[in-house]
C-alpha positions in Angstrom: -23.6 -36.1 -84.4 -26.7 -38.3 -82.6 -26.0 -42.0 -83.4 -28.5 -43.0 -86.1 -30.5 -45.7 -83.5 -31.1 -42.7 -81.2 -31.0 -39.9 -83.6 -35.1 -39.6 -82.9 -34.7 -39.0 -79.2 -32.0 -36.9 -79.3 -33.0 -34.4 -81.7 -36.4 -33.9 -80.3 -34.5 -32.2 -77.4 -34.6 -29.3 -79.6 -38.2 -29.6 -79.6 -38.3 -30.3 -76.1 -36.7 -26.9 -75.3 -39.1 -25.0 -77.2 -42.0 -26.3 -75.5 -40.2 -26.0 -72.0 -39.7 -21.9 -73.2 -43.5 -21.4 -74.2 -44.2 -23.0 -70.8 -42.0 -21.0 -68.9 -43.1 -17.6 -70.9 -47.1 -18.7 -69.9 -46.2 -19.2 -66.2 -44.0 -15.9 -66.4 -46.8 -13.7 -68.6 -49.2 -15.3 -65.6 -47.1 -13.6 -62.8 -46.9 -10.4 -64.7 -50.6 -9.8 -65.3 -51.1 -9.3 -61.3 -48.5 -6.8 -61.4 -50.1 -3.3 -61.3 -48.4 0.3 -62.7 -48.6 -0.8 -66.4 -44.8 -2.5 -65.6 -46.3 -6.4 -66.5 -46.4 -6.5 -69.9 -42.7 -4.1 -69.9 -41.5 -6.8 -68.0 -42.9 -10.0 -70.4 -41.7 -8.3 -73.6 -38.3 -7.0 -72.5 -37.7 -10.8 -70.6 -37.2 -12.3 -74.0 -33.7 -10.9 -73.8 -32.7 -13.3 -71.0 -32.9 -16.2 -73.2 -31.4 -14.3 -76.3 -28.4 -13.2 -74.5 -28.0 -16.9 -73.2 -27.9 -18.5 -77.4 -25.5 -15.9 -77.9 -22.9 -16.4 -75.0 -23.6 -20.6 -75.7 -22.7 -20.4 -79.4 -19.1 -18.7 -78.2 -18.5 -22.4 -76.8 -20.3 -24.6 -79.1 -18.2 -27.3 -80.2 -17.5 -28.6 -83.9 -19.0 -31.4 -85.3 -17.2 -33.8 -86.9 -18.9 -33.5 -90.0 -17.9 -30.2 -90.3 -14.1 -30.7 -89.4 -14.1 -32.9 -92.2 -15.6 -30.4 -94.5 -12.7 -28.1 -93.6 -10.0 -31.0 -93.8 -9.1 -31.7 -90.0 -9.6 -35.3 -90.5 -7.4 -36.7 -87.5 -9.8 -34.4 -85.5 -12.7 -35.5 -86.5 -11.7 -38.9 -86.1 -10.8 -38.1 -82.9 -14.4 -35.9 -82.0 -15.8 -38.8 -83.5 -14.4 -41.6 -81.5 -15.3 -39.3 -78.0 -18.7 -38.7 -78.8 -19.7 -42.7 -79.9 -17.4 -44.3 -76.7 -15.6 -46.3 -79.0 -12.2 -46.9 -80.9 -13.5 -48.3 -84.3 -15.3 -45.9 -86.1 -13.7 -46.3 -89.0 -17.0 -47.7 -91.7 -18.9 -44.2 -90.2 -15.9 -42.2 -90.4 -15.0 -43.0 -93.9 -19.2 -42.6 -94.9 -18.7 -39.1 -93.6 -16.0 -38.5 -95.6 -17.2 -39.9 -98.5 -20.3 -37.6 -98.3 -18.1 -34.8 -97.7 -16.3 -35.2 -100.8 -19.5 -35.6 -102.8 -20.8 -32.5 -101.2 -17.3 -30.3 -102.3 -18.2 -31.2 -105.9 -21.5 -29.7 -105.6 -21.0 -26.0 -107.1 -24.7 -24.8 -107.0 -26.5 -26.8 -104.3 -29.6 -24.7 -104.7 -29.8 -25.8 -108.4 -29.4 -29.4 -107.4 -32.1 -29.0 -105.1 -34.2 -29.0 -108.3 -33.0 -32.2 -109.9 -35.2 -34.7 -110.5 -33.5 -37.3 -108.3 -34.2 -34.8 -105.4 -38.1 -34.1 -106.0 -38.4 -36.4 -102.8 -36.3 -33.8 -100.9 -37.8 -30.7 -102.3 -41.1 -31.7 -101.5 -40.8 -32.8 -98.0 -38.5 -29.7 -97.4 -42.4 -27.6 -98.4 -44.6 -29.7 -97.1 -43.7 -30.9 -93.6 -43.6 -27.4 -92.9 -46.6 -26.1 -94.6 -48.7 -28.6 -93.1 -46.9 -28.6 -89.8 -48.5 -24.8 -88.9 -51.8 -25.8 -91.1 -52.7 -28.2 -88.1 -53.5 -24.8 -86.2 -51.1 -25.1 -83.0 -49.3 -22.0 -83.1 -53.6 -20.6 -82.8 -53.0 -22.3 -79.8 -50.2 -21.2 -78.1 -49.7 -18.0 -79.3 -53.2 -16.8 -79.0 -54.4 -19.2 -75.6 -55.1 -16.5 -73.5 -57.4 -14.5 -76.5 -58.8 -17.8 -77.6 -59.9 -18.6 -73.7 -61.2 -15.2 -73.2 -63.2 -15.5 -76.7 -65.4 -18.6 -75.6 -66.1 -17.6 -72.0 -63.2 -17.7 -69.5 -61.8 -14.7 -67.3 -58.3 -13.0 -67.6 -57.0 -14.9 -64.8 -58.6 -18.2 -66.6 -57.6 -17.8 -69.8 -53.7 -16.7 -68.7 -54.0 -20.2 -66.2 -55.5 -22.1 -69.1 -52.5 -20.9 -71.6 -50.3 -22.7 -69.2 -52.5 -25.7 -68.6 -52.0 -26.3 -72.3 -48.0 -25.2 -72.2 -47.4 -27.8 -69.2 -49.3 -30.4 -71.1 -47.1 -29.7 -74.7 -43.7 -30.6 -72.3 -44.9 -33.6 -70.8 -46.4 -34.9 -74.3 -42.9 -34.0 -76.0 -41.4 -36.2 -73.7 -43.6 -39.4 -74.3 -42.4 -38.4 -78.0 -38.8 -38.8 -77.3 -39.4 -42.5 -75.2 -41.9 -43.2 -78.6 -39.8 -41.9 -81.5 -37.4 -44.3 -82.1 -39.8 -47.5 -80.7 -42.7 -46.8 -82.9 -41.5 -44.8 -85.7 -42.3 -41.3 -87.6 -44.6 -42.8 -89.4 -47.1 -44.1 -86.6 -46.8 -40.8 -84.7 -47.5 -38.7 -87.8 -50.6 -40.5 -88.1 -51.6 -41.2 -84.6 -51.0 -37.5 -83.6 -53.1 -36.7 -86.7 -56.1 -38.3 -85.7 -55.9 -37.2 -82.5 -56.1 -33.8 -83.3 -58.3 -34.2 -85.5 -61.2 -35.7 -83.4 -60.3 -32.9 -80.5 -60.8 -30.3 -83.5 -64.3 -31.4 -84.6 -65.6 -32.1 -81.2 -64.3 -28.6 -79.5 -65.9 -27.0 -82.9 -68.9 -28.5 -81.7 -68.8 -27.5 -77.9 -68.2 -24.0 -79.3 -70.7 -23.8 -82.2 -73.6 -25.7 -79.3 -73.0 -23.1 -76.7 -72.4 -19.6 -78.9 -73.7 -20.4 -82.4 -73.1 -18.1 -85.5 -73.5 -14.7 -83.7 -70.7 -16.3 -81.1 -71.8 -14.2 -78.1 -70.2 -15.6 -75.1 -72.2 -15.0 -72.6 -71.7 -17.1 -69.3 -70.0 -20.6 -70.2 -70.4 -23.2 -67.2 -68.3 -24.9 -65.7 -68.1 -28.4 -66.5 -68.6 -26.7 -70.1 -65.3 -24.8 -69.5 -63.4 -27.8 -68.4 -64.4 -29.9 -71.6 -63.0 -27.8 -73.7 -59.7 -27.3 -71.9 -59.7 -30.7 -71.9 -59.8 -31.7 -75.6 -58.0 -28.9 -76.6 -54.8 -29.9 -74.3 -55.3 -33.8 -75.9 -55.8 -31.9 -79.2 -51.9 -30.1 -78.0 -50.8 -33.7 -76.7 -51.3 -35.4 -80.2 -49.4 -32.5 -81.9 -46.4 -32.2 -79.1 -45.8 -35.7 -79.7 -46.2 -36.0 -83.4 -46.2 -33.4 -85.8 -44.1 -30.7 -83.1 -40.7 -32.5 -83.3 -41.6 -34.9 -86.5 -41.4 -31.5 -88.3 -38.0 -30.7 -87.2 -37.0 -34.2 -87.3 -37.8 -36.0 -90.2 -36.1 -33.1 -92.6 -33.6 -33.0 -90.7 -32.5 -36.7 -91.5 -33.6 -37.3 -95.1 -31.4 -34.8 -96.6 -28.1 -36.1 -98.3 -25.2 -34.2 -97.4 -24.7 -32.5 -100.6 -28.2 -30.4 -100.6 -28.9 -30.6 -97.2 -27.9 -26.6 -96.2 -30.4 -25.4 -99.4 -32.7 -28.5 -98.0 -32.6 -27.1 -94.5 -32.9 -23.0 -95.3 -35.9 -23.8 -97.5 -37.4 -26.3 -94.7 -37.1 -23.8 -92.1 -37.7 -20.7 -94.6 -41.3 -22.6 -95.6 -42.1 -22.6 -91.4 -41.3 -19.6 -90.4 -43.8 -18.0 -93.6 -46.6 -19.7 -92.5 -46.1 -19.3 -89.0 -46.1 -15.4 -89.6 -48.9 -16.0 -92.1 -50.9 -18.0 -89.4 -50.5 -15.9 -86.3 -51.3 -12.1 -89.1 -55.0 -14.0 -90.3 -55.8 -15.8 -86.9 -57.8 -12.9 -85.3 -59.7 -11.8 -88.5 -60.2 -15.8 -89.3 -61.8 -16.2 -85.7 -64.0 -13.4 -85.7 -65.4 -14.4 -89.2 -65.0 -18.6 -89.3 -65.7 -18.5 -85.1 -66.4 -22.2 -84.3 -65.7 -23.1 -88.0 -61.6 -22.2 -87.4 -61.2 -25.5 -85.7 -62.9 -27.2 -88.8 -61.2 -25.5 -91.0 -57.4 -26.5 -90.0 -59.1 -29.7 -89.2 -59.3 -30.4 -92.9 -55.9 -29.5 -93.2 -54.8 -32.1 -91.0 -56.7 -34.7 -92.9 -54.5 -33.6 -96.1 -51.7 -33.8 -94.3 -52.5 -37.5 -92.4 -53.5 -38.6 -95.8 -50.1 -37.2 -97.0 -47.5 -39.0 -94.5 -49.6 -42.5 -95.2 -49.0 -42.4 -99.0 -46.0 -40.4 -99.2 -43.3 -40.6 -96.3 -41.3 -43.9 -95.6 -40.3 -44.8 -92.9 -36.7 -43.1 -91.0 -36.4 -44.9 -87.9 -32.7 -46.4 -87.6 -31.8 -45.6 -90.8 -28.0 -44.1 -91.1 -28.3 -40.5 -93.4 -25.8 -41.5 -95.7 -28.0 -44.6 -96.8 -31.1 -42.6 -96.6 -31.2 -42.8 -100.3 -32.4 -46.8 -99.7 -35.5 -45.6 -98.6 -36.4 -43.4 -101.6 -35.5 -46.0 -104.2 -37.4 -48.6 -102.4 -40.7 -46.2 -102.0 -43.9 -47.1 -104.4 -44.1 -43.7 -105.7 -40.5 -41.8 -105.2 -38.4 -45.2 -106.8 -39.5 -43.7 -110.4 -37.5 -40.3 -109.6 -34.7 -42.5 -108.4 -33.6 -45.0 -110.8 -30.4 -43.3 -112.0 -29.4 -43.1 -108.5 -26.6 -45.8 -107.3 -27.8 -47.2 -104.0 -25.0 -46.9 -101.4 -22.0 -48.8 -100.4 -23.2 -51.8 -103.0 -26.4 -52.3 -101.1 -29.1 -53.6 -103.4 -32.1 -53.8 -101.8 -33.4 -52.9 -98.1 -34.8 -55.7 -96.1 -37.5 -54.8 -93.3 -36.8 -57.0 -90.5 -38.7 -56.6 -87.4 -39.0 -52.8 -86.2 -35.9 -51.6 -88.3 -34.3 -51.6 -92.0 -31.2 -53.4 -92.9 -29.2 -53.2 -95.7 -28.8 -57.3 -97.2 
């Protein structure tokens, strides 16, 4: 639905929510730590159905998109959705791409099998590897273990629960540079901007941790100013994340998959996160009390794969419409040689760069 020049900005709301909820649960599981009788931790487990009950009432009322009016043949009112949600009357060339798509997409039978044609490799392997590598740069360690991971190194209970939302405050605000930075710089930069940033934090708080406790990693009293450097890097370490690999995850799969594959694309993408999520949060504890300091080291090395990855791999999505996606593949040094039997769209032949966008000449 976004327009493709803001499609960035506007999807990262979804991103932007997420981070807003973790925030609000820290601030909440805060407030229901002082609460005595054994009802806080009733209260922050059974509050997760305020939010559920909300998704459920809102998807009553969601409105159709127009893509998928067109898929069920209400053409006029898609025209019409369309024309209400761009602010114009002509919307004819993007109307009649999405139809276009649509129609390609009906004569798709098995979309899963597709999935594994050559011509999609690009696809198939984004669709793995954002995802895998998105949970690989250790954040959910982070924010679903902050209060554990504070306590672990030094802090108090009241400390580590503050600290937890220290960190959740600073994933909002740094989600919201993302959306301003998304469509002015590009995936591309942020990917590998937010990678480097998290990986200096990584290395350095690895340090401060293996300095102060060592191998045997006994706590023991951890000073102040100590304390505070490692908040510190580990909430620049969320920063470069919350603005990078956090809604670039969502994001870029989001928009690279033609319409045709894109529900196989999409159930594997988020199938692929939600594995390793579960896989990350099951290993943390044992990983921490075994790797101690060398945890942060170890998903550090991931995110060098990974920035190493996007810089070789990934072109470039910013203002490119979905339906002409495919431009970007057959112009790519390495993914043109699994797209040469691929028409490019609309009688394009090339795509120009000019300036800070791609235009079809």
């Amino acid at each position: 639905m976004a327009p493709y020049k803001y499609r960035g900005a506007l999807n990262i709301g979804f991103q932007l929510s997420i981070t807003v909820g973790i925030l609000a649960a820290n601030v909440l599981n805060y407030g229901f730590a002082k609460i005595k009788g054994g009802w806080g931790w009733r209260l922050s487990l059974g509050g997760a159905m305020v939010p559920a009950l909300i998704i459920t009432v809102g998807s009553l009322i969601l409105p159709e998109t127009p893509n998928s009016m067109i898929e069920r043949g209400n053409q006029e009112e898609a025209r019409t959705k369309l024309k209400r949600i761009r602010g114009i009357a002509d919307v004819d060339q993007e109307f009649n791409d999405l139809v276009a798509a649509s129609e390609a997409s009906r004569k798709v039978e098995h979309p899963w099998r597709n999935l594994l044609q050559r011509k999609y490799r690009p696809h198939l392997t984004m669709a793995i590897a954002i995802p895998f590598f998105q949970q690989l740069t250790g954040i959910n360690v982070i924010m679903f273990y902050a209060p554990v991971l504070f306590k672990t190194i030094g802090f108090g209970s009241d400390n580590a629960l503050m600290s937890a939302v220290i960190t959740g405050g600073v994933n909002v605000l740094a989600t919201i540079v993302s959306i301003y930075g998304v469509d002015k710089w590009g995936r591309r930069f942020l990917f590998i901007e937010g990678g480097i940033q998290m990986l200096i934090c990584q290395v350095v708080v690895a340090i401060c941790i293996g300095v102060k406790f060592g191998v045997n990693g006994d706590p023991g009293e951890l000073p102040r100013w100590y304390a505070i450097v490692v908040v510190l890097f580990i909430c620049i370490y969320v920063a470069g994340f919350a603005w990078s690999w956090g809604p670039l995850g969502w994001l870029v799969p989001s928009e690279i998959f033609p319409l045709e594959i894109r529900s196989a694309a999409q159930s594997l993408n988020v199938s692929v996160n939600m594995v390793f999520t579960f896989a990350v949060a099951q290993v943390f504890m044992t990983m921490l009390c075994h790797l101690k300091f060398g945890l942060f080291l170890f998903f550090g090395f991931f995110v060098i794969l990974m920035t190493v990855f996007i810089y070789f791999f990934l072109p470039e999505t910013k203002n490119i419409p979905i339906e002409e996606m495919v431009i970007v593949w057959k112009e790519h040094w390495f993914w043109s040689r699994f797209m040469s039997d691929v028409d490019y769209p609309n009688g394009s032949i090339e795509l120009k760069k000019g300036g800070d966008s791609y235009h079809k000449v």
